[in-house]
Each structure stands twice: as C-alpha cells, then as structure tokens.
C-alpha positions as CSV (number, residue, x, y, z in Angstrom):
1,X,106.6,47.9,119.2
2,X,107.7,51.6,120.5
3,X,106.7,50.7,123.7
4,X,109.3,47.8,124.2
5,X,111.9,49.9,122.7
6,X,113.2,50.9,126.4
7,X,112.7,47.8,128.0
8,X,114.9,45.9,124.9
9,X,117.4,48.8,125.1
10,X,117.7,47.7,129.0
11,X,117.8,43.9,128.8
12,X,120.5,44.8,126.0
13,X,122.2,47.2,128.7
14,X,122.0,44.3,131.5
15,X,123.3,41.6,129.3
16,X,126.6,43.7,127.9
17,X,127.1,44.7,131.8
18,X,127.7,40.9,132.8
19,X,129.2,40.2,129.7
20,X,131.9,43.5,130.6
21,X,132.4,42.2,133.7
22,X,133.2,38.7,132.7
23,X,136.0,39.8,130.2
24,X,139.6,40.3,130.6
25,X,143.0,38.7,131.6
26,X,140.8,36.4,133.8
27,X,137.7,35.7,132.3
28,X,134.5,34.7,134.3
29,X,131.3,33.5,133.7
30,X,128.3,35.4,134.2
31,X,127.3,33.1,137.5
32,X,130.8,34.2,138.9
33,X,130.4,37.6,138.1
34,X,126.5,37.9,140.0
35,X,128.4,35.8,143.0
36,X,130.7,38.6,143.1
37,X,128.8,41.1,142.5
38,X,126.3,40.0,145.9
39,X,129.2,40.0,148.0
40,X,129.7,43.3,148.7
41,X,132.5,42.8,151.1
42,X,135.0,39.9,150.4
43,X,137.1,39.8,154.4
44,X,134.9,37.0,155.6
45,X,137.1,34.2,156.9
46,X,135.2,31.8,155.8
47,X,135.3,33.1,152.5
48,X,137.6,30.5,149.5
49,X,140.5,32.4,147.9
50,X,139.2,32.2,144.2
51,X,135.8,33.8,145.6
52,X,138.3,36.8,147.0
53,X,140.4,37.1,143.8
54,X,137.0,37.0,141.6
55,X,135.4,40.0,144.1
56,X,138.7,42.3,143.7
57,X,138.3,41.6,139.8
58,X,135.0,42.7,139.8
59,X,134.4,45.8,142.0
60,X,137.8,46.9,142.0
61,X,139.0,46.5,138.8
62,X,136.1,46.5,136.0
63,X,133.0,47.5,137.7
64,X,134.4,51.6,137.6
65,X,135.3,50.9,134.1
66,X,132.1,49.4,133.5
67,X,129.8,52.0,135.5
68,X,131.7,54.6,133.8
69,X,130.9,53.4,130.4
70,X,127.6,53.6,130.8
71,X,127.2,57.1,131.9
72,X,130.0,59.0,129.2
73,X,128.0,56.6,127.0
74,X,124.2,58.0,128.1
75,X,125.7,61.3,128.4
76,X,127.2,61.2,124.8
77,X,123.7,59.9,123.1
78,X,121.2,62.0,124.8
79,X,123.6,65.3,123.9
80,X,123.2,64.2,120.2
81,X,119.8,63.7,120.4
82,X,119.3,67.2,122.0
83,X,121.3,68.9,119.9
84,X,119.6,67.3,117.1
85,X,116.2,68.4,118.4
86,X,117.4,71.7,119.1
87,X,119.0,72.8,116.1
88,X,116.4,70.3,113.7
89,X,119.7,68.9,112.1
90,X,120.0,64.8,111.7
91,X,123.7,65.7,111.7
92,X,124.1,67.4,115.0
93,X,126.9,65.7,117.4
94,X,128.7,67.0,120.0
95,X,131.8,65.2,118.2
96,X,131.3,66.3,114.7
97,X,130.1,69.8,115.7
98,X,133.7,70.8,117.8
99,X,132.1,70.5,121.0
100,X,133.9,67.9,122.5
101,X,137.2,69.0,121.1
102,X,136.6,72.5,122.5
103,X,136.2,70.6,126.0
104,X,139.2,69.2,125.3
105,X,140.9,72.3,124.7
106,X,139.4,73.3,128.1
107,X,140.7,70.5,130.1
108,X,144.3,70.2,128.3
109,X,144.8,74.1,129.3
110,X,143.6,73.0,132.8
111,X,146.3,70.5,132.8
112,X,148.7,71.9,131.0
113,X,149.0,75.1,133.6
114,X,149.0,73.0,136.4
115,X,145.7,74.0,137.4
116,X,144.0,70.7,137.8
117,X,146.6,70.0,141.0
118,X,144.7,72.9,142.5
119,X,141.3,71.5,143.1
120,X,140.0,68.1,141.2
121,X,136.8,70.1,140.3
122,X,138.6,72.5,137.8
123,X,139.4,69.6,135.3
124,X,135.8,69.5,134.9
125,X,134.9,73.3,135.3
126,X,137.3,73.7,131.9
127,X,135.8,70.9,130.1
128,X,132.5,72.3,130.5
129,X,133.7,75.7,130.0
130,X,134.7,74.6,126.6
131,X,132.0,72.6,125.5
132,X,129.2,75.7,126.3
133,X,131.3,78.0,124.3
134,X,131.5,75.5,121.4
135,X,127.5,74.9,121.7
136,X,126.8,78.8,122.2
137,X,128.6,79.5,119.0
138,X,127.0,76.8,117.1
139,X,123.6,77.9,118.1
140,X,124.3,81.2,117.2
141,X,125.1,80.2,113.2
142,X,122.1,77.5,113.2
143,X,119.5,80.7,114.7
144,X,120.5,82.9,111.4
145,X,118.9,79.4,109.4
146,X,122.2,78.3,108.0
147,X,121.6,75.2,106.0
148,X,123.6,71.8,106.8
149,X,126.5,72.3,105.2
150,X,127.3,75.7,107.0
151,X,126.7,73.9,110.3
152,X,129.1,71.2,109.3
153,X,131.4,73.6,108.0
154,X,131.0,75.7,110.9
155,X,131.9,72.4,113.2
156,X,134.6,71.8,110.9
157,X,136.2,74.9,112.2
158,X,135.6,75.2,115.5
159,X,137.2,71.5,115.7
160,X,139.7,72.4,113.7
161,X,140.4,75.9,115.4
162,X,140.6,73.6,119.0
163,X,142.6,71.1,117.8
164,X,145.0,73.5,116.7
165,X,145.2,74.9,119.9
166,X,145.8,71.7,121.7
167,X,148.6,70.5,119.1
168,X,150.2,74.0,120.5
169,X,150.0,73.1,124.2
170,X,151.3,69.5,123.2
171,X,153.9,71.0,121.2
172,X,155.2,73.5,124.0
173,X,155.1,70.5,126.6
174,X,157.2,70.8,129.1
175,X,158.8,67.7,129.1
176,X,158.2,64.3,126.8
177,X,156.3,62.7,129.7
178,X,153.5,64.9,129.5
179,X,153.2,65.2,125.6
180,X,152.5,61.5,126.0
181,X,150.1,61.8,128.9
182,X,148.0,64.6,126.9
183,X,147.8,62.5,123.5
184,X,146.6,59.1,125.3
185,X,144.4,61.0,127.1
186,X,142.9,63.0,123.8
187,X,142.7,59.5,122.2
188,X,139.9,58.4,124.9
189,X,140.1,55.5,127.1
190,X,138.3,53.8,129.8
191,X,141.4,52.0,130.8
192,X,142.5,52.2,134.4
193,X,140.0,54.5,135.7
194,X,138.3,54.4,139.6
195,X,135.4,54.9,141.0
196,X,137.2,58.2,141.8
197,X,136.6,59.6,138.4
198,X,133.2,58.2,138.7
199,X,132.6,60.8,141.9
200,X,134.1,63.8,140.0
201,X,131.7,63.1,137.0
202,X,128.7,62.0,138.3
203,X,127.4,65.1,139.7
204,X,127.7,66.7,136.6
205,X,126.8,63.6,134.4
206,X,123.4,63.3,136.5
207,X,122.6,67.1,136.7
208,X,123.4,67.6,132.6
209,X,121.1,64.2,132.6
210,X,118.1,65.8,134.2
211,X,118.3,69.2,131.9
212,X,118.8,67.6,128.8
213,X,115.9,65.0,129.5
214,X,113.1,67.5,130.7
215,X,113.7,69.6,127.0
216,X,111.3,66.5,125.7
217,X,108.0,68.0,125.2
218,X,109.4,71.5,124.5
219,X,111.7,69.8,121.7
220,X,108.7,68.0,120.3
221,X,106.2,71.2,119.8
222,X,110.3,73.1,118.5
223,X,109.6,70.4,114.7
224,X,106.5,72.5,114.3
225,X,108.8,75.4,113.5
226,X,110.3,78.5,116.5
227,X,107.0,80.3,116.1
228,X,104.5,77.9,116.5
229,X,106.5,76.4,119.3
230,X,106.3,80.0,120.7
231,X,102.6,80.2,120.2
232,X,102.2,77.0,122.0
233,X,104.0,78.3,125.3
234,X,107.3,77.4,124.7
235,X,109.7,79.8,125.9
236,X,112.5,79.2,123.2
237,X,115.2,81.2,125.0
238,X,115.1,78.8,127.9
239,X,115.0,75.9,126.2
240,X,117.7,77.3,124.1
241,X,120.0,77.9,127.0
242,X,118.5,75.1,129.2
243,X,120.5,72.5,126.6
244,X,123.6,74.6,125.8
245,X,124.0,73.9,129.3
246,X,122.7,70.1,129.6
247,X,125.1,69.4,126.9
248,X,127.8,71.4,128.4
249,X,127.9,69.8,131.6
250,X,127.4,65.9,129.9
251,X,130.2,66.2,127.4
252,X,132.3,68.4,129.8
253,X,132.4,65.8,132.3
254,X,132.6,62.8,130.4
255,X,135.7,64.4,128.2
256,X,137.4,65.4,131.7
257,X,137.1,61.7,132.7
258,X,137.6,59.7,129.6
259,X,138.8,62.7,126.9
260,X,137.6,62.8,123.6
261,X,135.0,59.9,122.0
262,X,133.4,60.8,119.1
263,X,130.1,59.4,116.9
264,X,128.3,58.1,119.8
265,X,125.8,61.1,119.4
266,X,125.3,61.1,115.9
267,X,124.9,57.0,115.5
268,X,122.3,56.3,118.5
269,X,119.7,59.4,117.7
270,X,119.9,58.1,114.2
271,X,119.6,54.6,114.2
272,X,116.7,54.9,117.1
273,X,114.5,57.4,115.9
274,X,111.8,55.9,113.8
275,X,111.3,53.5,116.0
276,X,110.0,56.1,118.3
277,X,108.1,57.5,115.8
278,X,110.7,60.4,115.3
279,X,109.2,62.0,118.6
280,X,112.1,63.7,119.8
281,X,110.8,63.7,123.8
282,X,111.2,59.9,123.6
283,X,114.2,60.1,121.4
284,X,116.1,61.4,124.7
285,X,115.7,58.1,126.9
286,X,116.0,56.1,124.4
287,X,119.4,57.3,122.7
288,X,120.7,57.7,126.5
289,X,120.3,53.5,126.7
290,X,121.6,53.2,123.0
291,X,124.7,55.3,123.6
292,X,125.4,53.7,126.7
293,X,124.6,50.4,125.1
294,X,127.0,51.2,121.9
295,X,130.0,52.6,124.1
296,X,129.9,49.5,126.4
297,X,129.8,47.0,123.4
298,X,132.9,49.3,122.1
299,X,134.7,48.9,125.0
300,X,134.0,45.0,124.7
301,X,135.4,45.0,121.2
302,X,138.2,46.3,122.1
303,X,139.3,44.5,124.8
304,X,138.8,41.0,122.8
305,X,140.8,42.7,119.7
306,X,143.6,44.1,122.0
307,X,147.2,42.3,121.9
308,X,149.3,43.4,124.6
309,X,148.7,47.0,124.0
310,X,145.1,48.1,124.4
311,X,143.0,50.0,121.3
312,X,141.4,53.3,122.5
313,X,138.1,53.6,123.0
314,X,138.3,56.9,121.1
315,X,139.6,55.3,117.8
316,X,137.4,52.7,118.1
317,X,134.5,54.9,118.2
318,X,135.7,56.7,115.0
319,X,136.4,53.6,112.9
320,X,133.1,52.8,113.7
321,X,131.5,55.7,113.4
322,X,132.8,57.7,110.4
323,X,132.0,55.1,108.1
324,X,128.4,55.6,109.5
325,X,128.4,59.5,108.9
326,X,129.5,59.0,105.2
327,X,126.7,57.1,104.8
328,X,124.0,59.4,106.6
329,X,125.6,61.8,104.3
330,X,125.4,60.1,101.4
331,X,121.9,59.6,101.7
332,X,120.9,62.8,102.6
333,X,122.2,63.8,99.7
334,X,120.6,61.7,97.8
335,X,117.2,62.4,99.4
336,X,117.6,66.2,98.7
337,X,118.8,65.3,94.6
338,X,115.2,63.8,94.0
C-alpha cells in the first residue's frame, strides 16, 4: 500500500486539475477543457468561436490560478513536513509557528515603503527575509529541548509580535486604498493572479523544493536522536541550515504571491504519515502532492460556495484547518495523560 501512496496522490492531483479548470462563471466539461488545453495557440482561422472563448478561459484565465495552486500548495506541505522532521514536533507549521506571518511582515514593509516598485524581486527577497528569521529563531528555542508547549507558545509570539507590526503599517497607511489592498492581500487569495506571479515565484518555489526534498535521508537517521544522527555522518548544522533556508525560500515566495495561508503544513504531514510508515524522507514527496492536492480542492470549494464576492483562500484554509489542530491537540494530550 505505501508504494501507491504517490501514484494515488497524483491521479488525485490530475483529476482536481481538470476539475479546477472546468469551474467558474462558464463551466466546462473535462473533454473541453483537454481540447483547450492541446491547442496551444487559438488564432487559426479555421478555428469556431466557442473553441476561442473556451482557450482564453483556460490558459489565460484559470490555468495561472491553477498552476499556482499547486506549487504555494507543495511548497506549504513539504515546509511542514520538514519542519516537523527537523524539530521532531507533530505540531510544527510554518503557519502556526509565525513563519509565514513574519514573511508577511517582510513583504507588507516591502510594499508599504514603496520598495517593491523598485525591482519585482524585492517583494520576494522580504518575504523570504522574514520567514528565515522566523525559522532561525524557532530553531534556536527547539535546540535548548523546549517541550511542545514552549514551541507553540514561542510561535504564539512571534505571530503575534508580526502581526502586530503589520496592523501598525496598515494603521499608518497612507491612504484608505492601500489599507484595503494590504488586508485582502494578508487574507490570501488566488484570485486574479498571472502567470507573471508564477515567473517571480517559481525560481524560488523550485530551488526551496530541491533543498527541502534532499533533507530526506538526513531527517530519517535525525528520529534516532542529534547524536546518533551525528555518529551516523550526518552533519546536523547543515541540515539545520540547509532547511531554515528551503523553508525560507518556499513560504517566502508563496506568501509574496498569494500572502498568508495557513494549516496546509500541519494537516498534510499529519494525515499522510503512517501511511508511509512515519519515514520522514518519504513524508517530503508525499505531503508536497497532499498540500498541493488540499490547497487546489480549497480553492474548488471556494469558488462553488462563493456569491458574488469571492471567499479567500486564506480563511478558508483556517476554517478548515483549526478545527483540525484542536483535534491533533486534543489527542496529544490525551496520549501523554495515559
């Protein structure tokens, strides 16, 4: 069974992509959406009107929304499930733990000062900024073997502490217009975005990707315990730093594109990991499908509960996840009573 956990997690993936494409003011069925998909460039003159219309739905309008899903989505999972590996906490998420709102805090500074009109990479570059800084610091209190509850506590804080600072720049706004532009954007949304948020976050995405995924064999000899990980040629200080800044650059980028979506990190790792056998170095691929699995069939459930003014993505996430993390809570509790 562990071996068709990937290939499920994919068919899952392919099916919610055609069904995300199909979905909307127009809907289309999934034999529409594969025709327009295939025709990669719609000005042939013998080409019917409705097959036009269907390809400017498609690649135009929901494909960047889609594409974009998916990788804040992997991005979001495989952070929790390093994190959670790295710091041997079930409750480790880059949401719970500050580190997205501190990359939020990063990239409403960038905007609020004007400095993301300079270059489109320094939206980004502060998002990511804030996010290592978040994941330094919480490394730092989980090294000196601080149980659960200080790490919560400490995340607690740090969210706190960043949110805080961002209700300041919001408050000091220069003008209405961009109070409002700051809060939708904190809420999270995959509304309206191009393929041209998809270029400033892919580079990142893929590069934050490819660190986070090699840490699997490392994190798997780290549940024997930092010394006998040591003893087995694990250099811990790399590994340490090589996901502070794997996680930095996936939740960076995906806040700077989409701002702030909770739970995705905490729910996938969780809900996947004995059926990998709690082996953390598969946990990674497999909670990078999930999460982009889970944020896609968000974004879905939004769109068919929407009226005329679209849920975001970032509430959504929380309705659905916080219940979740009371639970996990709950249990563990429980578990450590007995």
């Amino acid at each position: 069974m562990n071996r068709l956990v990937n290939p499920v997690l994919l068919l899952a993936l392919a099916v919610l992509f055609l069904l995300s494409l199909g979905i909307g003011s127009v809907s289309l069925a999934p034999g529409e959406v594969l025709r327009a998909l295939l025709q990669w460039q719609p000005a042939s003159d013998d080409l019917r009107e409705l097959a036009v219309q269907h390809w400017v739905i498609v690649h135009e309008i929901r494909l960047p929304r889609v594409l974009l899903a998916i990788l804040v989505g992997m991005s979001l999972g495989t952070a929790g499930a390093a994190l959670q590996g790295l710091l041997r906490n079930p409750l480790a998420e880059p949401g719970l733990l500050g580190v997205s709102s501190s990359a939020s805090l990063g990239a409403v500074l960038c905007l609020y000062y004007g400095y993301a009109s300079l270059s489109h990479w320094l939206l980004p570059g502060a998002a990511m900024g804030g996010a290592a800084l978040a994941t330094l610091l919480l490394y730092v209190i989980a090294r000196r073997r601080g149980g659960n509850l200080t790490l919560i506590l400490a995340g607690v804080a740090l969210s706190a502490l960043a949110a805080a600072l961002t209700s300041l720049a919001i408050n000091l706004a220069p003008t209405p217009t961009d109070m409002q532009d700051i809060v939708l954007w904190l809420m999270g949304s995959l509304s309206d975005r191009s393929f041209a948020d998809i270029h400033l976050s892919l580079p990142f995405i893929l590069a934050g990707l490819a660190l986070l995924l090699a840490c699997g064999r490392q994190l798997d000899a780290l549940t024997l315990g930092e010394d006998e990980a040591g003893s087995l040629g694990v250099n811990l200080a790399r590994l340490r730093l090589q996901i502070i800044l794997g996680t930095a650059l996936c939740v960076g980028a995906s806040v700077a594109v989409t701002g702030a979506i909770g739970f995705i990190g905490l729910v996938v790792p969780h809900l996947l990991r004995r059926w990998v056998d709690y082996h953390p170095s598969r946990l990674l691929l497999s909670s990078a499908l999930g999460g982009a699995i889970l944020l896609l069939a968000a974004d879905i459930l939004l769109r068919l509960v929407s009226g005329e003014q679209e849920l975001m993505l970032g509430v959504v996430t929380a309705l659905l996840g916080a219940p979740f993390f009371l639970l996990l809570v709950l249990r563990q509790r429980g578990s450590l009573a007995r």
